[in-house]
matplotlib code that plots the C-alpha trace (Angstrom):
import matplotlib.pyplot as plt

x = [23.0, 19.3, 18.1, 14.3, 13.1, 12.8, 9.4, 8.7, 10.5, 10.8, 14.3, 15.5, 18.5, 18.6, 19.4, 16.8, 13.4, 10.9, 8.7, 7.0, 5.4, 3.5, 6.1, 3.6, 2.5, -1.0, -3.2, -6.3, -4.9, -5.8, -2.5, 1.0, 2.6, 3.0, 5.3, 6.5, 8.4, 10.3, 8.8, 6.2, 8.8, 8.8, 11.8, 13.6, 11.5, 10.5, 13.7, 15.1, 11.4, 12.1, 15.5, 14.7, 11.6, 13.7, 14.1, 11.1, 8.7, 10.4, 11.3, 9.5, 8.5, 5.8, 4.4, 0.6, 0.2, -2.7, -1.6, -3.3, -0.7, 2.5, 4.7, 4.5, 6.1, 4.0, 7.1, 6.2, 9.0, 11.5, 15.3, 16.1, 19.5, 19.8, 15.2, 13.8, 9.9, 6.7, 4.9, 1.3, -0.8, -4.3, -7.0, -9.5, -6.4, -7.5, -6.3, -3.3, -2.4, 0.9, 0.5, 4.0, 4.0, 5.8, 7.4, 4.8, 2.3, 2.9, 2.9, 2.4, 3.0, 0.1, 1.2, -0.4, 1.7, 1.6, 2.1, 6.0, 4.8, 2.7, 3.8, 6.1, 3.3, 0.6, 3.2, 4.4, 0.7, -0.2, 3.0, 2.2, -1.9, -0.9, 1.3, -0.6, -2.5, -5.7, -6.0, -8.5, -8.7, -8.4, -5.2, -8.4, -9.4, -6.4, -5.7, -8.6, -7.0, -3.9, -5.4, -7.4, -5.0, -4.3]
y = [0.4, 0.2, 0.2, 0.4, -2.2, -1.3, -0.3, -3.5, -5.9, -7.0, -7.5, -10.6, -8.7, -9.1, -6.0, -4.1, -2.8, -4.2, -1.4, -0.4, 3.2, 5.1, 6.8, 9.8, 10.4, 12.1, 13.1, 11.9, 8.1, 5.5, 4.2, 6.1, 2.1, -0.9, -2.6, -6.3, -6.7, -9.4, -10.6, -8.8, -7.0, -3.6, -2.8, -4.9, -3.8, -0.6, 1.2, 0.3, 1.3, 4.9, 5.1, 3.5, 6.9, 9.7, 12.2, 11.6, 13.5, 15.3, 13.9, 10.9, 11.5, 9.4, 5.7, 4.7, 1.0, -1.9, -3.0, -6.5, -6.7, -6.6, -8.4, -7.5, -5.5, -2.3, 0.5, 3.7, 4.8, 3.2, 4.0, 5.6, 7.3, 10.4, 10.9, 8.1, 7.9, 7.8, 4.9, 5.0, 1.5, 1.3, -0.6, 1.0, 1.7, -0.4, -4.0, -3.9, -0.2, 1.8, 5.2, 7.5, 11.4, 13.6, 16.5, 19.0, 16.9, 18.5, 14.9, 10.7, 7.9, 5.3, 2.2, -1.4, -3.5, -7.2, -9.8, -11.2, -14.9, -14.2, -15.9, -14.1, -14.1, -12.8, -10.2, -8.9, -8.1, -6.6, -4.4, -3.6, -3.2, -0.9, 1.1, 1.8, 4.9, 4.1, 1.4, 2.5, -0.2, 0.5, -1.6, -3.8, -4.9, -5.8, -7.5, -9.9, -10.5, -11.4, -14.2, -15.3, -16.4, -20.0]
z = [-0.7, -1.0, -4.6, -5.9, -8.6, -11.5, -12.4, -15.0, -12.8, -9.5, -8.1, -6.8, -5.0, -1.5, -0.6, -3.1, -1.7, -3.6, -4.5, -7.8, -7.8, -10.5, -12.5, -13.0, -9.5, -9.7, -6.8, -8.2, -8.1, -5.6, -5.0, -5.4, -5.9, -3.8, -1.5, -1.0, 2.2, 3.1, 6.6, 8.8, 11.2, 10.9, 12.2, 9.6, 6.9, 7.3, 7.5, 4.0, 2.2, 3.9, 2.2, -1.3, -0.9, 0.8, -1.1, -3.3, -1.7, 1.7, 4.4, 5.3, 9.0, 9.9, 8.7, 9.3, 8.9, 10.7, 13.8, 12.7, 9.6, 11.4, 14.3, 17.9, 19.5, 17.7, 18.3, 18.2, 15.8, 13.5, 13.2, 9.8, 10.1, 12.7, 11.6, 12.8, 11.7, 14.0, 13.8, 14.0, 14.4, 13.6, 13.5, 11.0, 8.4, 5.4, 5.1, 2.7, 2.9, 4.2, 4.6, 4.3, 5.3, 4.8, 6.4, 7.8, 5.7, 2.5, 1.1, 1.3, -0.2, -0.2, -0.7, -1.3, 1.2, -1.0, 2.0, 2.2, 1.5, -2.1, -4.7, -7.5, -9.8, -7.8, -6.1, -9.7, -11.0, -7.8, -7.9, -11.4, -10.5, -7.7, -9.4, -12.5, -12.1, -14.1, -12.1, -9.4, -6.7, -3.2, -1.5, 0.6, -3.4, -4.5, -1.1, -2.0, -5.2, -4.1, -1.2, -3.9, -6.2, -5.4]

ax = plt.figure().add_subplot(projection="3d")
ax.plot(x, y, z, "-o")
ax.set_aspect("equal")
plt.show()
């Protein structure tokens, strides 16, 4: 069973998606929340972040991440029950950022994707930064933060 992190902590459970979003979702924010995967594989990772969001939003159809930010092989979609999602690799998508639509592309999900091997520390107050809605830094900002946090 996938299960979200609660949104002042950061589960250590292996099985939990660790993912913080805004509890009051707003259009005019930056950032709906962020996302701290395990490894760069996307076929590991990205299936359980599409569960812990389904139902949130719609169906979740496609997923636009940086090809740069990711493992090779870039597949063109992810398993994720009997709907699997289209992948879409990019280079101009902003460094840090996971885009979510979807069905019909009514809505997203835009996500700060905090790199699997940052420390707790810096991974909890990105989560937390990302996730806060008056917090309006772009995922390339917080990014920099993040790498520059010794």
């Amino acid at each position: 069973m996938t299960r979200i992190a609660e949104a002042g902590s950061v589960s250590t459970s292996e099985e939990a998606v660790r993912l913080r979003l805004d509890p009051h979702p707003s259009r005019a924010t930056v950032l709906d929340g962020a996302w701290w995967p395990r490894s760069t594989d996307v076929a590991v990772e990205l299936p359980n972040l599409v569960s812990a969001l389904a139902g949130l939003r719609g169906q979740i159809t496609h997923a636009l991440l940086n090809s740069a930010e990711w493992d090779l092989p870039h597949h063109r979609r992810a398993a994720n029950g009997s709907q699997p999602v289209r992948l879409g690799w990019y280079t101009a998508q902003p460094a840090g950022l996971l885009t979510i639509i979807t069905e019909f592309g009514h809505d997203r999900f835009d996500l700060l994707v905090v790199p699997p091997d940052t420390s707790r520390a810096s991974a909890e107050a990105a989560l937390a930064a990302a996730a806060d809605g008056a917090d309006k830094r772009h995922a390339p900002e917080l990014l920099a933060d993040i790498e520059h946090d010794g």
